[in-house]
Each structure stands twice: as structure tokens, then as C-alpha cells.
MIMIBA-394125 format. One line per 5 residues: number of its first residue (from 1); their letters; for each residue x, y, z of N, C-alpha, C, O, CB. Coordinates in steps of 0.001 Angstrom, whole numbers, plus 500000, padded with zeros to 6 digits. Glycine has a CB too. Example, Ala and Ser with C-alpha at 12.3 -4.5 7.8 and 13.67 -1.06 7.14 Angstrom:
1> as> 513190/494310/507800/512300/495500/507800/513200/496700/507800/514236/496681/508465/511308/495527/509046 ~ 512850/497750/507080/513670/498940/507140/512900/500030/507870/513409/501138/508039/514084/499402/505725
//
This chain:
1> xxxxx> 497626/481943/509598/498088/482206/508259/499555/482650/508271/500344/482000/507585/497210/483262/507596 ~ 499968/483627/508936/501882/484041/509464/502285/483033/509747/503254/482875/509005/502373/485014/510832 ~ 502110/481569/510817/502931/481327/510956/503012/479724/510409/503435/478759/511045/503148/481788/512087 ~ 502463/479745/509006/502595/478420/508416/503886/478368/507708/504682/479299/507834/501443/478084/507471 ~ 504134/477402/507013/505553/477180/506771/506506/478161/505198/507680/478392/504907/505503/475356/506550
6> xxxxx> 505310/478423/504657/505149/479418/503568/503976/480354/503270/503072/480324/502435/505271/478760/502519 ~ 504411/481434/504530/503407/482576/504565/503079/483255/503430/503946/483422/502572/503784/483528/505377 ~ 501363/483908/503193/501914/485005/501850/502779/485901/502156/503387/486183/503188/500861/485918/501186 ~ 502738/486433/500795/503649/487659/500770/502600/489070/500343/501774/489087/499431/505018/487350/499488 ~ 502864/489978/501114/502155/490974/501015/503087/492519/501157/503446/493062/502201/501077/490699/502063
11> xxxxx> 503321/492983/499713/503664/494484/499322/502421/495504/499330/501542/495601/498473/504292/494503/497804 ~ 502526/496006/500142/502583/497792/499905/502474/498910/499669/503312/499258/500501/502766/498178/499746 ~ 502079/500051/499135/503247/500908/498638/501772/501799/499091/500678/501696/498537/504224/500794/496768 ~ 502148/502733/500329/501086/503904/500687/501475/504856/500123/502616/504718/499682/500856/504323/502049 ~ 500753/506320/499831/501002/507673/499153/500972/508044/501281/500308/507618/502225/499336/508539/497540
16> xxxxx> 502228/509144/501079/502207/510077/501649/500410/510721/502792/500194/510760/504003/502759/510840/500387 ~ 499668/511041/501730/498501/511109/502216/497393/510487/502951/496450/510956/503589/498231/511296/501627 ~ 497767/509338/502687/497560/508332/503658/497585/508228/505287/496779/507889/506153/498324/507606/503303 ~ 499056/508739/505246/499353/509180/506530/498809/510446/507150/498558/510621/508342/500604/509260/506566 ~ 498661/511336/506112/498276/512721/506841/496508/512950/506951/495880/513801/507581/499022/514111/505819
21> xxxxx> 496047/511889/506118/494699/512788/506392/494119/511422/507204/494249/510306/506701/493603/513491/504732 ~ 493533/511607/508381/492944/510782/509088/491234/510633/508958/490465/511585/508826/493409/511142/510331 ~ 490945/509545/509013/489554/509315/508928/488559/510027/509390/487845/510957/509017/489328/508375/509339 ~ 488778/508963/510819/488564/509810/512101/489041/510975/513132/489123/512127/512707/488547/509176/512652 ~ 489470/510569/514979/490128/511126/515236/491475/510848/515449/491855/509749/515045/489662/511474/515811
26> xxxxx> 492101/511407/515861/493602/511282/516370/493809/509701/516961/494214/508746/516298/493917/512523/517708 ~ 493600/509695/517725/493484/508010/518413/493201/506790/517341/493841/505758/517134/492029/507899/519580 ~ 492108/507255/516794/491697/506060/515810/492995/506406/514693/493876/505595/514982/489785/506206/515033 ~ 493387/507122/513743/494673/507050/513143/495879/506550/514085/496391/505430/514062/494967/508407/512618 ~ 496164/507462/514789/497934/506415/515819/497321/504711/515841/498157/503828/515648/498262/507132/518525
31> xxxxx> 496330/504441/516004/496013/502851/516007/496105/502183/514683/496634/501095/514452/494555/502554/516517 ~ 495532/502964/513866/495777/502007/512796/497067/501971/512337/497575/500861/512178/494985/502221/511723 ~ 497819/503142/512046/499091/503394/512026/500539/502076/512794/501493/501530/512238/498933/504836/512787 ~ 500037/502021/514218/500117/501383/514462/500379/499609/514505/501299/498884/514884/499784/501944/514563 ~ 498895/499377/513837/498714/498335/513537/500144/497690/511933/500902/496760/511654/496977/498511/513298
36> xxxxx> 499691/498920/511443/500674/498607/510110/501817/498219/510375/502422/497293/509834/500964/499679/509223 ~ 502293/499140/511509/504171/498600/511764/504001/497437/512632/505071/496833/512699/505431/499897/512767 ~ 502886/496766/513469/502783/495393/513933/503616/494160/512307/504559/493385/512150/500640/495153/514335 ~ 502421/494758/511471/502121/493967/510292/503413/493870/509711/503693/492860/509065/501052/494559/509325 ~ 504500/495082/509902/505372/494877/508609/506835/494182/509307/507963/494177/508814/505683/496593/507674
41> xxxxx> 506388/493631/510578/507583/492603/511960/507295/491389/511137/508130/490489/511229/506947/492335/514209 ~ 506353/491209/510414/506404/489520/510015/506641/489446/508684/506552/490227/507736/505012/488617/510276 ~ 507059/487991/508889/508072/487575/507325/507070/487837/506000/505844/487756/506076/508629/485503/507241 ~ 507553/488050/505196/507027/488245/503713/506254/489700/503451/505849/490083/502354/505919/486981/503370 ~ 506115/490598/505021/505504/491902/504789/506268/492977/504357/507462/492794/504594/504928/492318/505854
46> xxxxx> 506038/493948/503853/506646/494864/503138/505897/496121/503172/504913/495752/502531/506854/494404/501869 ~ 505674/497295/503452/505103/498691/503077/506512/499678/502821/507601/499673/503395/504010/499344/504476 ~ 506048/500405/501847/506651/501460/501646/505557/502703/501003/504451/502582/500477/507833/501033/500771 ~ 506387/503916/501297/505678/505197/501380/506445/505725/500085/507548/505378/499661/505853/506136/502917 ~ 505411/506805/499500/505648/507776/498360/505539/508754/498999/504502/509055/499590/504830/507815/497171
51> xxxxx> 506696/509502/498999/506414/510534/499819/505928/511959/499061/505934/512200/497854/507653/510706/500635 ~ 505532/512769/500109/505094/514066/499443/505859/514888/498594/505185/515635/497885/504753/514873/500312 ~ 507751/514994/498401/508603/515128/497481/508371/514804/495900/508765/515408/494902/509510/514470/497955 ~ 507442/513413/496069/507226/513037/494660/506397/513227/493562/506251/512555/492541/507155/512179/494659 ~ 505736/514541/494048/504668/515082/493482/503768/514348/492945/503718/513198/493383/504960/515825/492711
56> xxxxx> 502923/514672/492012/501762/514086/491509/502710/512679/490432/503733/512912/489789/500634/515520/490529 ~ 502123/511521/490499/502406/510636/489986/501057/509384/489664/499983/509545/490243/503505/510354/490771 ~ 501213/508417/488899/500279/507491/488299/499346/507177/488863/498187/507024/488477/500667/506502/487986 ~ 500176/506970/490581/499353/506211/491464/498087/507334/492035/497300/506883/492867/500400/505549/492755 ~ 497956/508480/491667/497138/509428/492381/495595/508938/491544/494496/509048/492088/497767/511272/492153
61> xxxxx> 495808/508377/490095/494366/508114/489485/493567/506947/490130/492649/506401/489517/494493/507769/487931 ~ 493908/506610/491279/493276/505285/491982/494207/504078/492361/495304/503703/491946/492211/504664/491013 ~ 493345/503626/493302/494401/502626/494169/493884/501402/493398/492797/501432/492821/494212/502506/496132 ~ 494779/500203/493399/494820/498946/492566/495464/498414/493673/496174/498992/494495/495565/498860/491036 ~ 494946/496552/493564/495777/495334/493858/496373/494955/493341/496427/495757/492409/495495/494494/494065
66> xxxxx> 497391/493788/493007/497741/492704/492450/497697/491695/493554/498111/491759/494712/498987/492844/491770 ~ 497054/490696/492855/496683/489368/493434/497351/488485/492979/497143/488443/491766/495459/488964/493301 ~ 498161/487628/493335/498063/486118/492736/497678/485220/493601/497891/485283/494811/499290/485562/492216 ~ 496829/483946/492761/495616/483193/493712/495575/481809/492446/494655/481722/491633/493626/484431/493977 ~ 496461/481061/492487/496560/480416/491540/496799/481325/489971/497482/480929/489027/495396/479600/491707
71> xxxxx> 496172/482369/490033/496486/483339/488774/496860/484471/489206/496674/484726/490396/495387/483631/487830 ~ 497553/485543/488241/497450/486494/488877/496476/487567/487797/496499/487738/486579/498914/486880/489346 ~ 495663/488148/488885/494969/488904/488680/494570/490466/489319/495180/490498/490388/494322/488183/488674 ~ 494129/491241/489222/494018/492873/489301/492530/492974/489831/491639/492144/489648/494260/493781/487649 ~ 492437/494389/490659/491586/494778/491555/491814/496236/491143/492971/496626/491295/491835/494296/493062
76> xxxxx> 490940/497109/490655/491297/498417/490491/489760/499070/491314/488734/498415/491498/491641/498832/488645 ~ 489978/500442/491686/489154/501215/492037/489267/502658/491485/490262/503383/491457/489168/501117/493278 ~ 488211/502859/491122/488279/504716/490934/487107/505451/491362/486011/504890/491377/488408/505263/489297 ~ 487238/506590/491692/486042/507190/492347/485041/507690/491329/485026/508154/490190/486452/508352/493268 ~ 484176/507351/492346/482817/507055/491610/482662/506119/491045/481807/506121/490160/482433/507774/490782
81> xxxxx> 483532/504753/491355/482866/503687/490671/482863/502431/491702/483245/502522/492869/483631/503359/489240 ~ 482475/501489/491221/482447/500144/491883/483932/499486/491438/484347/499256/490302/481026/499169/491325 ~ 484451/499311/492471/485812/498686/491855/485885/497441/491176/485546/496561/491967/486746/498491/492834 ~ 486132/497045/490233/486271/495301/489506/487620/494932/489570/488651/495511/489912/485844/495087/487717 ~ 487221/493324/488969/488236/492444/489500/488834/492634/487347/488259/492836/486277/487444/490383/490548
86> xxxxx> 490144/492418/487794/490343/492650/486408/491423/490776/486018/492378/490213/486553/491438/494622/486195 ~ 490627/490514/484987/491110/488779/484622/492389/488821/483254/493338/488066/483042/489302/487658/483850 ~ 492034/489711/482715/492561/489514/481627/494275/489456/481432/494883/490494/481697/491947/490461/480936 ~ 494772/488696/481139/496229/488680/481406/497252/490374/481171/498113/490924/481858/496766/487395/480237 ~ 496537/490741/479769/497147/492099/479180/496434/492840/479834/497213/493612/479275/497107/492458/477664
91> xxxxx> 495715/493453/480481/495004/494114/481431/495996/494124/482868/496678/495077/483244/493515/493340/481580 ~ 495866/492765/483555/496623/492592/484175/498251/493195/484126/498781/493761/485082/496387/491557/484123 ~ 498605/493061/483416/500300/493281/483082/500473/494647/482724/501580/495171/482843/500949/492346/481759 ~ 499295/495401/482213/499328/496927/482374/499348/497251/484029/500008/498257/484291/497896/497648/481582 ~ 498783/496624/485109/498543/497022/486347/499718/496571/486761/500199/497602/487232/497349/496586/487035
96> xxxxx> 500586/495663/486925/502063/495259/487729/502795/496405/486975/503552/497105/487647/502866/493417/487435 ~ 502641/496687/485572/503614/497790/485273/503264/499004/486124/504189/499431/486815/503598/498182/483730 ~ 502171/499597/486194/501733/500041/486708/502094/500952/488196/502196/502169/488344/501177/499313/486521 ~ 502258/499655/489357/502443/499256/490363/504121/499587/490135/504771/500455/490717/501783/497843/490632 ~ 504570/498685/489178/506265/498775/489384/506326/500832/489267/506786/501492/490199/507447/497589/487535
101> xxxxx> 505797/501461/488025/506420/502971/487958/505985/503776/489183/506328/504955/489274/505900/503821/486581 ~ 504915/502932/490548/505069/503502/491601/505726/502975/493089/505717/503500/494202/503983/503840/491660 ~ 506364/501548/492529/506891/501664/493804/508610/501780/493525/509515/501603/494341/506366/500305/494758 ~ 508690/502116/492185/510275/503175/492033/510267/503747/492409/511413/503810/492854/510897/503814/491208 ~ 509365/505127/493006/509044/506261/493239/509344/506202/495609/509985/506798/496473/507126/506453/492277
106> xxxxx> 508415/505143/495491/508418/504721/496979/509861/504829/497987/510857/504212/497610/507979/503173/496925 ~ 509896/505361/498835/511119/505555/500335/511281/504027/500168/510509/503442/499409/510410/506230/502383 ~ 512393/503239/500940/512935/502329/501424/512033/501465/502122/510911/501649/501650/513857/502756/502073 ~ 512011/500632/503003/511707/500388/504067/511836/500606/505388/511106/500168/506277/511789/499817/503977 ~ 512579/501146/505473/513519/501621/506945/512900/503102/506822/512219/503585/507726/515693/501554/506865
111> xxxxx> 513162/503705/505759/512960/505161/505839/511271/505274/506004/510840/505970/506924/513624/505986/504375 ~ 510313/504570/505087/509421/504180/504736/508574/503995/506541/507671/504764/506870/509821/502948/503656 ~ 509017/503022/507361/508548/502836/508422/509249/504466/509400/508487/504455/510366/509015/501148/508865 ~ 509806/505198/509529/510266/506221/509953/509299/507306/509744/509258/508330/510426/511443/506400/509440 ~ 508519/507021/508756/507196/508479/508395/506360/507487/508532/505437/507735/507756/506989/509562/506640
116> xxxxx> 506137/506421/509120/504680/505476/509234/504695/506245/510850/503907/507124/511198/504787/503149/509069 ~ 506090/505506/511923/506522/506319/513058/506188/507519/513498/505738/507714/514627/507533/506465/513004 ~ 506428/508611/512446/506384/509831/512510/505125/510438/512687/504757/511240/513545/506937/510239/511571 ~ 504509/509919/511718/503113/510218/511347/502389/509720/512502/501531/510496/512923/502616/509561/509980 ~ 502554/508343/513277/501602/507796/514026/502068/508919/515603/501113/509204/516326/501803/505801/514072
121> xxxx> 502940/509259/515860/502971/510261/516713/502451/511206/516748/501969/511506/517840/503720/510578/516858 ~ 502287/512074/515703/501557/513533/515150/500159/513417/515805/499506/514306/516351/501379/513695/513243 ~ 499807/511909/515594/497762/511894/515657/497928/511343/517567/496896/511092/518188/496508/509902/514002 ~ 499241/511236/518223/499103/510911/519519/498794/511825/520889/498711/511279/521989/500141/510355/519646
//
């Protein structure tokens, strides 16, 4: 799938907390951690971090996708529920807005991979 001639494109955007609270143990976080900065060496990848500076913001009421798949469409989750697929165009376009007022908020990329770094050392 990376190395066809027009890879997807895949954004991003972790909270801070992400990084700090680990699943498991130490080992199993530095790996996955890990894995992410493998992921973000190839073309069209992207992560960036919200860092803990940015206090409480939109993105804390649940994590969401955006998809496009011939359409574009939305994936939301909230706790305690079953997450759905969301179709509706205006539905949809509330969630990219959404998405955009948190990845204004989001570190760089450079800086962004520097607390992915950081963090994956802490759990080493």
C-alpha cells in the first residue's frame, strides 16, 4: 500500500495523553511509540501532538476520523458508546471543522515527533 504510485494520505493529530498514559508496560508503550515514528518516514504520513500547554480543548469530548473513500465520511466515538460511521454530508463538515479547531492547536511536526521521541524514552 506505501509503495504504490499514489499512496494514502494519513493525518494525525494525538493529545498529549496519549503519550503519557501507557496501556500496558513500559516496553509495550516505547514499541508502539516507536512504531509511530517508523510510520511518520513515509510519504503522505503526518502526526502531530496537542500538547499539555493547551489545556482542555474540543478534542477531549472524543476521538473522531475523517475518511475519504470515494466519499468523505466521519467515524466518531464517545465513551460509553458504540462508535458510528457518520454519512451525512452536514454532519460530516461539522467533524473536519471540528478536526481543523484541533489541529490549530497541534505542535509542528518536527516538534511534534520530539515529544513522540521523548516520551518513547521515558517508558525505556
Amino acid at each position: 500500500m506505501w509503495d504504490r504510485p499514489n499512496p494514502p494520505r494519513v493525518s494525525a493529530v494525538l493529545s498529549w495523553m496519549t503519550l503519557a498514559t501507557a496501556p500496558g508496560d513500559g516496553q509495550i508503550m516505547a514499541g508502539q511509540l516507536a512504531h509511530i515514528l517508523t510510520l511518520v518516514e513515509r510519504p503522505g504520513v503526518s502526526v502531530r501532538v496537542v500538547g499539555q500547554h493547551m489545556g482542555w480543548h474540543i478534542g477531549h469530548d472524543g476521538s473522531c476520523q475523517l475518511l475519504t473513500v470515494g466519499a468523505d465520511m466521519a467515524f466518531a466515538e464517545a465513551p460509553g458508546m458504540v462508535g458510528h460511521l457518520v454519512l451525512d454530508p452536514d454532519r460530516v463538515e461539522r467533524y473536519a471543522r471540528r478536526m481543523e479547531q484541533i489541529s490549530d492547536l497541534a505542535s509542528n511536526t518536527v516538534d511534534s515527533r520530539e515529544m513522540i521521541e521523548k516520551a518513547m524514552r521515558s517508558y525505556a
